[in-house]
N, C-alpha and C positions, 0 to 999 in steps of 0.2 A: 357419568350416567351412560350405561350401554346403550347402542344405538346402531342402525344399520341402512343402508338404502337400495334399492332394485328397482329396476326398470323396463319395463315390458313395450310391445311395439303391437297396437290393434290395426288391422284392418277395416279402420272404422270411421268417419269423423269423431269430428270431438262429441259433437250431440249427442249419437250414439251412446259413446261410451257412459257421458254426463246421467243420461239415463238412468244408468246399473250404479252408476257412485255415489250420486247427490242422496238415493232413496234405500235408505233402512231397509222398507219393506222386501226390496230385493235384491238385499244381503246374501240369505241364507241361497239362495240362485248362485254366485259365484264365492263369498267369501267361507275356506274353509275352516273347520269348526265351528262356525254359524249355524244350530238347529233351525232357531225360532224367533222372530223380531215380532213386538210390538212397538206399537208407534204411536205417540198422542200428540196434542194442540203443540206441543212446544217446541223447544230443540232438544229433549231428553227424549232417549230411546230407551227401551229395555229390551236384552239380546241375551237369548238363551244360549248356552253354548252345547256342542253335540255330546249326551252321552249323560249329561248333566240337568235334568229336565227340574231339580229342586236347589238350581243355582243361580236365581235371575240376575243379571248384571245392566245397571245402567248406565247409560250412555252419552255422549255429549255432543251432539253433532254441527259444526258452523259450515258454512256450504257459502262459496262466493263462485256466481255462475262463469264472469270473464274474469279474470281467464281460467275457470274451470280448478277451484280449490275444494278441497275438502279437510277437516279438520278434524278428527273423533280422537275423545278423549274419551277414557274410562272412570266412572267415578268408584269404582269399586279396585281396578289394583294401579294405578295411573299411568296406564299403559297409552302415549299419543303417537297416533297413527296420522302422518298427512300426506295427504293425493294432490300431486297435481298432472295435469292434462295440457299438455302442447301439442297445436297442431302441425302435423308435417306434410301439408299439400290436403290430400282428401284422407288422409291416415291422421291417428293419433301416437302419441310416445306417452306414457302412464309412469309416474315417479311419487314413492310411495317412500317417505321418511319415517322408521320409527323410533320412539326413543322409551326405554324401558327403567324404572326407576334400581336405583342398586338394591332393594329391598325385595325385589322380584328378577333380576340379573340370573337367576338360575331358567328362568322360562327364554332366555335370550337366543338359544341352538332350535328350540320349538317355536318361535313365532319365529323365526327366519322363514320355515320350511311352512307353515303356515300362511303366510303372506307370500312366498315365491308362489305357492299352488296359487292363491287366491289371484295376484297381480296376471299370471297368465291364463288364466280360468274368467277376468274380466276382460282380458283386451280379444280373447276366445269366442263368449258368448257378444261381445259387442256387436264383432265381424259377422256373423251369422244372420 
């Protein structure tokens, strides 16, 4: 299965960042190709992707607050993304595993470069 991991460094506590990671809702704020999230009662999300307004994609999100995990899974191409968050003093370190199924291994050079914007576009707006 292809797969890949990056690691970005915020200016932020961990809080902070936990903020922008745990919540869908403010997804499309730093992760890019994220248009448009809606959010319901559950752990399923649906996340529109940019450019593609008639392509909803749902979502699967487990969120474990200490020590700062995040878990989203795609139910539509099974694409899993996992965050984690270690603190280093009053700063965060952000480490983002993804792993992409061989059925979709051709989007593997495009979520790189989508996930590097997004990892340093969260530990970016954390700091702020």
């Amino acid at each position: 299965m292809p797969s890949f991991a990056l690691t970005a460094h915020a200016a932020a506590p961990v809080e902070e960042v936990w903020k922008l990671l745990h919540d869908p809702s403010r997804f499309p704020e730093w992760w890019s190709g994220v248009e448009t999230v809606r959010t319901g009662p559950s752990d399923v999300y649906t996340m529109w992707p940019e450019n593609y307004p008639d392509f909803p994609m749902d979502q699967r999100l487990d969120a474990t607050p200490a020590p700062g995990r995040v878990t989203i899974s795609c139910l539509v191409s099974d694409l899993v993304f996992r965050w984690e968050l270690r603190a280093d003093d009053e700063e965060t370190d952000i480490d983002v595993h993804v792993d992409i199924p061989e059925l979709e291994a051709h989007r593997l050079s495009t979520q790189r470069e989508l996930i590097r914007a997004s990892i340093n576009r969260l530990a970016e707006l954390a700091g702020t």
